[in-house]
C-alpha positions as CSV (number, residue, x, y, z in Angstrom):
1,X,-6.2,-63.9,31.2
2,X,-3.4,-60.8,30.7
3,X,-5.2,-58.0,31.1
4,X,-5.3,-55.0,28.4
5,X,-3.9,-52.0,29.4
6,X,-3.9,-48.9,27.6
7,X,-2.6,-47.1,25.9
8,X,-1.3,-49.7,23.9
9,X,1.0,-47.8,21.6
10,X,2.9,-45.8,24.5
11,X,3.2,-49.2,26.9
12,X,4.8,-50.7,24.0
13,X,7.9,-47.9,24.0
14,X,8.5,-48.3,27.5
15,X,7.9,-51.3,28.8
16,X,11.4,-53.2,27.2
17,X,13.1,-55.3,30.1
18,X,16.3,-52.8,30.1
19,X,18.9,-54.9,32.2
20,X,16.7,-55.9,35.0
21,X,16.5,-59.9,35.3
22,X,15.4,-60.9,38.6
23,X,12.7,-58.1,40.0
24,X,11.6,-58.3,43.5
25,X,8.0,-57.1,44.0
26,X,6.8,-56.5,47.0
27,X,2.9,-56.3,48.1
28,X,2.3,-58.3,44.5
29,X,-1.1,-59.4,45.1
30,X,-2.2,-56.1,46.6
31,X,-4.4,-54.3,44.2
32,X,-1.2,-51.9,42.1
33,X,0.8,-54.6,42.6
34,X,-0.7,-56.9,40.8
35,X,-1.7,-55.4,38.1
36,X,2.2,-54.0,37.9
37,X,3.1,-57.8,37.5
38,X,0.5,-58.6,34.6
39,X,1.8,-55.2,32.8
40,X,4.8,-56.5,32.9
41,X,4.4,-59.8,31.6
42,X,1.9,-58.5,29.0
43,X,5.1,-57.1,27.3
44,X,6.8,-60.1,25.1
45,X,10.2,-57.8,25.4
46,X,10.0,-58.1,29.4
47,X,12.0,-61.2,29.3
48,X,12.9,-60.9,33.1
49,X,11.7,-62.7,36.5
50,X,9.2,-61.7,39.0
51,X,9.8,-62.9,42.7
52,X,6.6,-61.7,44.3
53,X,6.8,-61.1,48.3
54,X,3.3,-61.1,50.3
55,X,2.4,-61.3,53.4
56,X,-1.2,-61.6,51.8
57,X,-2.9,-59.2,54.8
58,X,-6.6,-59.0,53.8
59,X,-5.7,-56.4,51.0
60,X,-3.7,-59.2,49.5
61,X,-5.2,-61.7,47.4
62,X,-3.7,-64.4,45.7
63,X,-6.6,-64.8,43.1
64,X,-5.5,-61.4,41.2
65,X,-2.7,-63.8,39.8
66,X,-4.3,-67.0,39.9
67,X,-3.1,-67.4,36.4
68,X,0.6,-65.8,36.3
69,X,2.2,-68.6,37.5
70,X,1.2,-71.3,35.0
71,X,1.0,-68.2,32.4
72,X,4.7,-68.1,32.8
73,X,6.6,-71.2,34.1
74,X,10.0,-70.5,35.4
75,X,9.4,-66.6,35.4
76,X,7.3,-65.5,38.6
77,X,7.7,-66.8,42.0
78,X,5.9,-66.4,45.0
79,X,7.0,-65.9,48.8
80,X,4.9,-65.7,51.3
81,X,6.6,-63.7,53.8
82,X,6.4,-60.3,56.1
83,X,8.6,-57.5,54.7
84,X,9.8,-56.6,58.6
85,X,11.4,-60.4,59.0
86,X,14.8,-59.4,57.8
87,X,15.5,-63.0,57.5
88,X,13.3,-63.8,55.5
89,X,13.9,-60.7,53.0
90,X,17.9,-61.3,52.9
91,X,17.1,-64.9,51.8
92,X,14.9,-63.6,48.5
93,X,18.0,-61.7,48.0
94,X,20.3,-64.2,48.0
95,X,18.0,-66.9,46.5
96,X,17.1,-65.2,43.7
97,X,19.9,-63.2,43.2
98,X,17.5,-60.1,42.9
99,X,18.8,-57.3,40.9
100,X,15.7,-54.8,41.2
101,X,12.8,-54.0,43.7
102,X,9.4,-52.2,43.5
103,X,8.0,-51.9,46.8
104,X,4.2,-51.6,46.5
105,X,4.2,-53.6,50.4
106,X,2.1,-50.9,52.6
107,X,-1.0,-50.8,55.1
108,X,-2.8,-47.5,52.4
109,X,-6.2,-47.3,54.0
110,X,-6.9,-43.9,55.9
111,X,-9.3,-44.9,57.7
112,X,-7.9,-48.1,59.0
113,X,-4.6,-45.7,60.1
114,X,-7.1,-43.9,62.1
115,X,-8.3,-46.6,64.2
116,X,-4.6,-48.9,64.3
117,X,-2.2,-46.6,63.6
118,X,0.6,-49.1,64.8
119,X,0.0,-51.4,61.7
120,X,0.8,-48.7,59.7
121,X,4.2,-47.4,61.6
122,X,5.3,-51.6,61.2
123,X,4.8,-52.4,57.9
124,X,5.4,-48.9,56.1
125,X,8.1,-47.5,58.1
126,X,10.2,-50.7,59.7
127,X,9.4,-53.1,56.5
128,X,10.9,-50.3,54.2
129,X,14.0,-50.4,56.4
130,X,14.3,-54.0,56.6
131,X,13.8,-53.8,52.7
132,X,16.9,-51.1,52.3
133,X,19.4,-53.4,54.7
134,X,18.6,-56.9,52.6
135,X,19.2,-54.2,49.5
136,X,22.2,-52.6,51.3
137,X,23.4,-56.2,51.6
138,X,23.6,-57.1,48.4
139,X,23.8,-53.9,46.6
140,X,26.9,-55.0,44.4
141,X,24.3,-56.8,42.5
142,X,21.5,-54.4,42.4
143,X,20.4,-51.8,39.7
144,X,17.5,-50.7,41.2
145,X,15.2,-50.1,44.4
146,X,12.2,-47.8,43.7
147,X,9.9,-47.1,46.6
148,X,6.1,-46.5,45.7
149,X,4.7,-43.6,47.2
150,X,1.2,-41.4,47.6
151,X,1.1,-37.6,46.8
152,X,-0.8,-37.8,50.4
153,X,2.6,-37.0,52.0
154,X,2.8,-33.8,51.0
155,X,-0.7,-33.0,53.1
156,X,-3.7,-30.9,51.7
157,X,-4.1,-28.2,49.0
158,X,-6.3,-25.4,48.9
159,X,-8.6,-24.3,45.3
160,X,-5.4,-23.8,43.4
161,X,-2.1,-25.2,43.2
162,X,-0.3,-28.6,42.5
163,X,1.5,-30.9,44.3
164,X,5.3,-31.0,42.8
165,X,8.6,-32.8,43.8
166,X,9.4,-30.0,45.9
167,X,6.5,-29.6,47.8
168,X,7.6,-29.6,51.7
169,X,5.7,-32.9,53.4
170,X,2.7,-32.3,55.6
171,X,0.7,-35.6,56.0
172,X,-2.1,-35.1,58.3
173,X,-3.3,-39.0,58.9
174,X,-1.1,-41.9,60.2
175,X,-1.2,-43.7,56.9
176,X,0.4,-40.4,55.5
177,X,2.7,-40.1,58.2
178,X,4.0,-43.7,57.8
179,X,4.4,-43.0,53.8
180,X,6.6,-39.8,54.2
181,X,8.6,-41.7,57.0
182,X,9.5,-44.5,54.7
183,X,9.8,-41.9,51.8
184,X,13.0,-40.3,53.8
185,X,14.5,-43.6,55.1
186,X,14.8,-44.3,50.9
187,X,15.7,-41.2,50.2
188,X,18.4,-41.1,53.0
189,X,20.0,-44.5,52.1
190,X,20.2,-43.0,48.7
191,X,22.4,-40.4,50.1
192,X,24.0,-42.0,52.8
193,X,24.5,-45.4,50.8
194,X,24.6,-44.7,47.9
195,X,21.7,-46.9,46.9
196,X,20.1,-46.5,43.9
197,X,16.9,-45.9,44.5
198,X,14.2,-44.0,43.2
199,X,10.5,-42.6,44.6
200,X,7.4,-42.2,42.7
201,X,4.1,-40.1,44.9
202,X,1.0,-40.7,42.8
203,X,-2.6,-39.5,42.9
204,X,-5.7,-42.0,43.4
205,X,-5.8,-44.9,41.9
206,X,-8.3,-47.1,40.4
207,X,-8.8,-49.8,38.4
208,X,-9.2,-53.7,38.3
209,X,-8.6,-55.8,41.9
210,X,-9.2,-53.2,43.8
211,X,-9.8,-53.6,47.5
212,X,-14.0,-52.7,48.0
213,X,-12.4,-50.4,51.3
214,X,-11.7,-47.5,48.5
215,X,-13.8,-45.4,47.6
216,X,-14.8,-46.5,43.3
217,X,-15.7,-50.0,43.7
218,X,-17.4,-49.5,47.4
219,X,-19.3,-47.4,45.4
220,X,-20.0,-50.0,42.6
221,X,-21.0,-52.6,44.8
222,X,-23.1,-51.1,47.7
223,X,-25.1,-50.0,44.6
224,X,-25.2,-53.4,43.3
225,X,-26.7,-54.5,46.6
226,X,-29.1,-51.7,46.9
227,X,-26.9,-50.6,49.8
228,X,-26.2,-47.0,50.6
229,X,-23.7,-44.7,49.5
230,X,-21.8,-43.5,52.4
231,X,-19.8,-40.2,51.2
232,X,-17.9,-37.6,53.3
233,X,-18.8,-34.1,54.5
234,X,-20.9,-32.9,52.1
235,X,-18.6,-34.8,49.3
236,X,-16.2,-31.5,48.5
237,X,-13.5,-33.2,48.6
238,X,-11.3,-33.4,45.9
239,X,-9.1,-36.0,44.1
240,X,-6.9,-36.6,41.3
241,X,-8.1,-40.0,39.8
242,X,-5.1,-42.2,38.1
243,X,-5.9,-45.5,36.3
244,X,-3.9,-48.5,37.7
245,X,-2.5,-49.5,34.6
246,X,-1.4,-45.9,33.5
247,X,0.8,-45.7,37.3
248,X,2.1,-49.0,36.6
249,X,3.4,-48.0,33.5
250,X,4.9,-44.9,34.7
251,X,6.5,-46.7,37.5
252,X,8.1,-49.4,35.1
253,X,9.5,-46.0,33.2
254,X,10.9,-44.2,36.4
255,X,12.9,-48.1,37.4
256,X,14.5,-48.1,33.6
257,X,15.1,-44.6,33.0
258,X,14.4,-42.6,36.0
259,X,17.8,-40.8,37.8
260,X,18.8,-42.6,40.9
261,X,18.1,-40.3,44.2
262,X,15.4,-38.7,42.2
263,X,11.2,-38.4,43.4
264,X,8.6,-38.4,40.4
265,X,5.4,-37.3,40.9
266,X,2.6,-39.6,38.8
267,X,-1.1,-38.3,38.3
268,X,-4.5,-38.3,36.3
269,X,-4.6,-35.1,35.6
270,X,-8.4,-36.2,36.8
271,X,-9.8,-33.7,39.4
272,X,-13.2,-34.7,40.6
273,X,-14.9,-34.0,44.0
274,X,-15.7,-37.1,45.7
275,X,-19.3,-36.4,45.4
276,X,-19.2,-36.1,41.3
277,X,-17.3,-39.6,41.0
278,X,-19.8,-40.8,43.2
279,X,-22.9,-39.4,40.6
280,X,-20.4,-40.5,37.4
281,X,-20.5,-43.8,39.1
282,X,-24.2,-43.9,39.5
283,X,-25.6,-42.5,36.3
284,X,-23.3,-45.4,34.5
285,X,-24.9,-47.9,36.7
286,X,-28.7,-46.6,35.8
287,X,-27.6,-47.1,31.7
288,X,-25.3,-50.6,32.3
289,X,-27.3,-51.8,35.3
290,X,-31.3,-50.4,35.5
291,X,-32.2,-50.8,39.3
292,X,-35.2,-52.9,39.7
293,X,-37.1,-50.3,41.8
294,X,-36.7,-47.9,38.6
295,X,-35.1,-45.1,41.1
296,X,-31.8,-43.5,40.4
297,X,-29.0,-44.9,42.0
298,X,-27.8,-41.5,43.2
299,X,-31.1,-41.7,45.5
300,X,-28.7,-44.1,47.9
301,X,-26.2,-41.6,48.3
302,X,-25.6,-41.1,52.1
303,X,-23.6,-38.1,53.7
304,X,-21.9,-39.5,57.0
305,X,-19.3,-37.6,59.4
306,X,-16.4,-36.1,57.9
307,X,-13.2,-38.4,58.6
308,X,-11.2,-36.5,60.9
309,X,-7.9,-34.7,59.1
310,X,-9.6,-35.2,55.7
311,X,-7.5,-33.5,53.4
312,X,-9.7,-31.2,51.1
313,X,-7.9,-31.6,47.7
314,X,-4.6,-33.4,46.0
315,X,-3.6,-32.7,42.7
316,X,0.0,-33.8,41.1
317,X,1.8,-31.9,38.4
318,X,3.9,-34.1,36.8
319,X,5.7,-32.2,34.5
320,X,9.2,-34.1,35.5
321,X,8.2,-37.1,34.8
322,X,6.9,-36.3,31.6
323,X,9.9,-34.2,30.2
324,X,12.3,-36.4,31.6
């Protein structure tokens, strides 16, 4: 089944196919990933390919496109592979004669960085390299490499303020740290190179496929199960909450129209403290789902230790992506 996305009448200006034919995705059964491949082939004017590179990890599952493949015969491959074995990548090139690349391929979990932090430097800092040299190879052929960021590079804000493209990087966590590395390695073989790339930093996503490690649908099914719900601190913390499908779109804008060498920022505009989602979350559960021991669902809610360099608040202006 295609998913819907929404909202229909602006995905159906954007989303055309442009001169893109044979788009490597990287990371495509990972949670954005995914659902970036079934906006695209939800659109009849995307008449392209998909050649979907995973090294399916444990974030990375190949039932989010159990149906693609049959769905659309002849127009989406996969390759299991690692995005650091530059063998490997240089021979999707050249197979497939790819012409375009989203790379959603990253270790994202905070946590996780905390505790193997040398996952994190590997896949989001070395694969991105190996991605530019198989894209540096062949760049005679290609129209497109956009790199898929998080505004977490760019660090912690305070009560007021936004997070635009000019905002100097401060990540405070390895995963962060790894991101903003892999955001300048793109960004310099722009420059050096001359490769066309472009970078997008979004807010937090959510949204269907979604690994249960995140924070929304840990949520939704330690409730389920009657299980508590563990939240940080005293659950201050604030985020900017983006739906999947809206991000995917944007991204899909920024590889058609976006200027090469250029960063776009891509949020909500959905500031909630983590404790409020987590009570959103909970009263829609008592309407949709009545708990058998008739006691609100916000009675599991569990403060635990703060995660060590929690950044207090992200939010993303995203005025440049929306007037250009």
């Amino acid at each position: 089944m295609v998913l819907p996305f929404h909202p229909k009448s602006i995905q159906s200006e954007i989303i055309s196919g442009g001169s893109m034919q044979n788009i490597l995705v990287t990371g495509g059964c990972g949670f954005i990933g995914a659902n970036f491949i079934r906006l695209l082939f939800s659109n009849p004017d995307f008449k392209g390919r998909i050649i979907n590179v995973d090294k399916l990890t444990y974030a990375g599952n190949p039932e989010n496109l159990a149906d693609v493949e049959e769905a659309y015969p002849g127009r989406y491959g996969f390759v299991l592979a690692d995005i650091c074995d530059a063998r490997a990548m240089t021979e999707v090139f050249a197979k497939y004669s790819i012409d375009a690349v989203c790379n959603f391929a990253a270790e994202s979990h905070v946590d996780r960085s905390i505790v193997e932090p040398d996952a994190f430097v590997k896949t989001n800092i070395y694969g991105t390299f190996t991605l530019l040299e198989a894209a540096r190879t062949f760049q005679d052929q290609l129209i497109r490499f956009h790199h898929v960021s998080t505004d977490e590079v760019f660090g912690s804000l305070g009560e007021e303020g936004y997070f635009t493209e000019e905002t100097s990087y401060q990540p405070n966590s390895p995963y962060s740290a790894s991101k903003a590395a892999s955001d300048h390695l793109v960004r310099a073989y722009s420059s050096t190179y001359d490769l066309p790339v472009t970078i997008s930093n979004c807010s937090n996503n959510y949204g269907p496929y979604q690994f249960p490690e995140k924070l929304i649908p840990l949520v939704i099914l330690n409730a389920a199960e009657g299980k508590p719900l563990p939240v940080y601190g005293k659950g201050n913390n604030i985020r900017d909450w983006l739906y999947v499908s809206d991000h995917c779109t944007a991204v899909w804008e920024i590889m058609q129209h976006g200027k090469p060498g250029e960063t776009y920022n891509v949020g909500g505009r959905c500031e909630l403290a983590n404790l409020d989602t987590v009570g959103i979350i909970c009263d829609v559960l008592d309407e949709i789902r009545p708990p058998e021991n008739s006691r609100p669902y916000r009675d599991l809610i569990k403060f635990v230790k703060d995660r060590p360099g929690h950044d207090f608040r992200y939010a993303i202006d995203c005025a440049k992506l929306e007037n250009e």
